[in-house]
N, C-alpha and C positions, 0 to 999 in steps of 0.2 A: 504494500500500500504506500503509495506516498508522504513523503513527510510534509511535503505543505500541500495549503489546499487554498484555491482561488474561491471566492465566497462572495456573494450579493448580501447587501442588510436591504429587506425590505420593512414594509409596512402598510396597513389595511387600518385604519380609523383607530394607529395608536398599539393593535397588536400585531407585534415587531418579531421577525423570522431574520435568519441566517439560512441562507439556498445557495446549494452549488450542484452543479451540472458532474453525473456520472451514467454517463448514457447505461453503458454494458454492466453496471454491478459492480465494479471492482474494490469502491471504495467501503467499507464495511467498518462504520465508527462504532465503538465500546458507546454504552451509558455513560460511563467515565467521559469521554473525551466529547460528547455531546455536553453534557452540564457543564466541563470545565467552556467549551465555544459559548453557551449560554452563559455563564457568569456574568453579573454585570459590573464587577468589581473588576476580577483576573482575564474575563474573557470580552469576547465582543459585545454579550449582554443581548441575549434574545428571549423572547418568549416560547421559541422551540426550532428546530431543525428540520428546513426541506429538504430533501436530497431529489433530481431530477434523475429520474433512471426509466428507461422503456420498460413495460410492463411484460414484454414479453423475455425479458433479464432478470428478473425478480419472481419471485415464489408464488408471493402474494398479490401481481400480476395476474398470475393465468383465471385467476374468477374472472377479474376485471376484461379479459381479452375474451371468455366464452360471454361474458354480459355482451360487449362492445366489441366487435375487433376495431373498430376504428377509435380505441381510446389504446395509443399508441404508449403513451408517456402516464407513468403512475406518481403519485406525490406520497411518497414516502416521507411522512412526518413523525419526529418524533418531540413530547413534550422536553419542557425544559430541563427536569432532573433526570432523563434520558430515556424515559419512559413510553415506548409504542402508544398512537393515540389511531383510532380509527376516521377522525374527520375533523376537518378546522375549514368552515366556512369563511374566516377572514385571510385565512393561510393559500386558499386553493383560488383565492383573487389574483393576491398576490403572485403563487404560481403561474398565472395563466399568463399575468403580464410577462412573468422571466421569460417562459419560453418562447415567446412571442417576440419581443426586445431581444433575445438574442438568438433570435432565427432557428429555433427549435421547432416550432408551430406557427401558424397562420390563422389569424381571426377578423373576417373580415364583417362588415355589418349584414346581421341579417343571419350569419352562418353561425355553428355552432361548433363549439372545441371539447371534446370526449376525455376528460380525466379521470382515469384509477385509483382508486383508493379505500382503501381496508372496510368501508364501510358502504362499495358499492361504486359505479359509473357515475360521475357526475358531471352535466353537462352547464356548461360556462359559455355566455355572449357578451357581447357589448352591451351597454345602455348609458343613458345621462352620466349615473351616479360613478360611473368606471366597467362596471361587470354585473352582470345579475349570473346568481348561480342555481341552476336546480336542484332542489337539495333533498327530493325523491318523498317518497311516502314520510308519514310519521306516526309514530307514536304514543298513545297514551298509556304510562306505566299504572297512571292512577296512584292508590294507597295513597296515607298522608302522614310520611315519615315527619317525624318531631326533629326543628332543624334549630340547632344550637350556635349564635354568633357572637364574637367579645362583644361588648358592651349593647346588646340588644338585651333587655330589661328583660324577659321570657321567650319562651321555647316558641316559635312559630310550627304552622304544620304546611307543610311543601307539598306539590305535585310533581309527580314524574312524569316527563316526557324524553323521549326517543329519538331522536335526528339521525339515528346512524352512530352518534355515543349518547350517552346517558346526561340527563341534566335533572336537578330539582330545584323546581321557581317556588319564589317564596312570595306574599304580597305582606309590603310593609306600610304602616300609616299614612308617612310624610316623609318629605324630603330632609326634616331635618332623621329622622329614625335613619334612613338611607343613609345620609351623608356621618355618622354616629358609629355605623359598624367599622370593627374593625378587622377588615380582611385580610389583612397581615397572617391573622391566626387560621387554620382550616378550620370552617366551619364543622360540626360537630351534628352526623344524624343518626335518628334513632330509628329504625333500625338502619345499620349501616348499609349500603347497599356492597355488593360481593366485589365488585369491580369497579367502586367508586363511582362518583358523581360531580359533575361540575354545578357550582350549588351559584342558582342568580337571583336575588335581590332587587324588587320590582315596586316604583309608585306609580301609579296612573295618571297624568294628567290631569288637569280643569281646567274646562272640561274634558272626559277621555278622547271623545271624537270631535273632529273640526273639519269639517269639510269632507266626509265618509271617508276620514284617516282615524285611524287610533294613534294616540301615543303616547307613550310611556318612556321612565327613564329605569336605569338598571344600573348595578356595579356585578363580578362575577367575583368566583375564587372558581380558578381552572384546576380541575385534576393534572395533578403534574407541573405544573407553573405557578401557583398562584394567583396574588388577583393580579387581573393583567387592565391596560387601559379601553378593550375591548376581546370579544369574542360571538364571530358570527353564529356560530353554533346555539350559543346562549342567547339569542340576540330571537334566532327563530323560535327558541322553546321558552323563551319569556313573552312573547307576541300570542304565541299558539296556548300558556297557561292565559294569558289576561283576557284573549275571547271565550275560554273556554267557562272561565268565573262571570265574563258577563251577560254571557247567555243567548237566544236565541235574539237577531238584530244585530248584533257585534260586527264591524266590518270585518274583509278581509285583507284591508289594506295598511299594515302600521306603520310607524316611523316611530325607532328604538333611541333613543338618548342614550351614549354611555362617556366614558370619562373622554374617550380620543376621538368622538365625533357622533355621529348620526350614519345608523344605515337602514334601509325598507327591506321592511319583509310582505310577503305577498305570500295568501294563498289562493289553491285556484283547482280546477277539478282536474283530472287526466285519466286513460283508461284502463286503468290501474288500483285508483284507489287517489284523495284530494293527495296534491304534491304542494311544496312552500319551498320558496325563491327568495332568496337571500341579495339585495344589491346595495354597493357600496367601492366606494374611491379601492384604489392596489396601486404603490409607489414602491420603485424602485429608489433606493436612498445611496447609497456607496456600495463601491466593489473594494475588495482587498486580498489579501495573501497571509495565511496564517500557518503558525508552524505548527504541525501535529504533536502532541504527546507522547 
């Protein structure tokens, strides 16, 4: 394996990746050496690790190639303490720009770009906001795990929802209760779920809808990262819990507030089963050269 490695720092509305291009597989990073690239002290300081590698090079590819053969390129992400995640809606933006920017892929308006990943085919276009992503069927885990956060006075109770990874939204008072937690800490649930959760923290608007938009603002704590200053992921399972509390009428159109910006989430019917589209800005920020461990 190489000792150094050429690397993009991106960013999607604040949640911030390190991606580098390994078409054929070769490059095979420890947990170790991903958290030390993420470090934000010692290392580059990312919220997690893309690696760009063809699907038909990778293991974990070949679902994605019997879904799609035309999802050529897989997005092998891993969280920030080095931990395999199955999907990052603000990550697989950003991906789509990499490969595109550095002539790996082609997206032109109107067309559609086929990305692999552990949680399924998902297909990526253009629009206003930068990218709208399909982010496929969803979810309801239901149950109402007891979710415990530093300085939130009592125990909330969460709903689970399903994106392709696991999330539990939480509905808090006010913005000052929101702005109050302390997500430094991993939140804390009862019962724990087997494979973790990315646990979001949700106020609703006043009024919730404006214009048959919803929107709501949120903070997360990321399985494997922490809180980060956004996550797409969260982003659609904090939209898809707040229609689901407000019951029939609810739009299906939101606009998510979180710490690094605003992104829409959209659901919508397909013949399958409703699917939710995730869009929002993907910046390429600096290129570099790091030595490996």
């Amino acid at each position: 394996m190489a000792s150094e490695l050429h690397f993009t720092k991106g960013q999607g509305t604040g949640n911030d990746f390190v991606l580098f291009s390994d078409p054929e597989g070769v490059v095979d990073l420890s947990p170790a050496q991903i958290a030390a690239i993420c470090d934000r002290h010692f290392g580059v300081g990312a919220d997690g690790v893309i690696r760009a590698v063809r699907s038909a090079n990778l293991d974990a590819g070949a679902a994605a190639l019997a879904e799609d053969e035309g999802a050529e390129w897989f997005m092998d992400y891993h969280n920030a303490d080095g931990s395999v995640s199955e999907m990052c809606g603000n990550g697989i933006r950003v991906y789509a720009r990499y490969l595109i920017e550095n002539g790996l892929a082609e997206l032109a308006p109107g067309e559609t770009l086929s990305i692999g990943t552990r949680a399924g085919v998902r297909d990526v276009q253009l629009n206003k906001l930068g990218f709208q992503v399909d982010m496929g069927r969803w979810k309801l885990d239901g149950g109402e795990p007891l979710v415990r956060a530093k300085n939130l006075q009592v125990a909330r109770p969460g709903l689970g929802i399903n994106v392709g990874n696991p999330h539990v939204v939480v509905a808090l008072a006010d913005d000052d209760e929101l702005d109050s937690a302390d997500l430094a800490y991993i939140p804390h649930l009862e019962p724990a779920p087997v494979d973790g959760a990315n646990v979001e923290f949700v106020v609703p608007a006043e009024p919730l809808v404006r214009d048959a938009v919803g929107h709501i603002r949120m903070r997360v704590h990321e399985r494997g990262s922490g809180e980060t200053l956004s996550c797409g992921t969260g982003a659609v399972a904090a939209a898809l819990a707040t229609r689901y509390w407000a019951g029939t009428g609810a739009p299906n159109h939101w606009n998510v507030t979180v710490p690094g910006g605003v992104v829409g989430v959209r659901m919508f019917p397909a013949e399958d089963g409703e699917h939710v589209a995730l869009s929002g800005p993907a910046e390429l920020v600096y290129e570099g050269e790091l030595a490996l461990a």
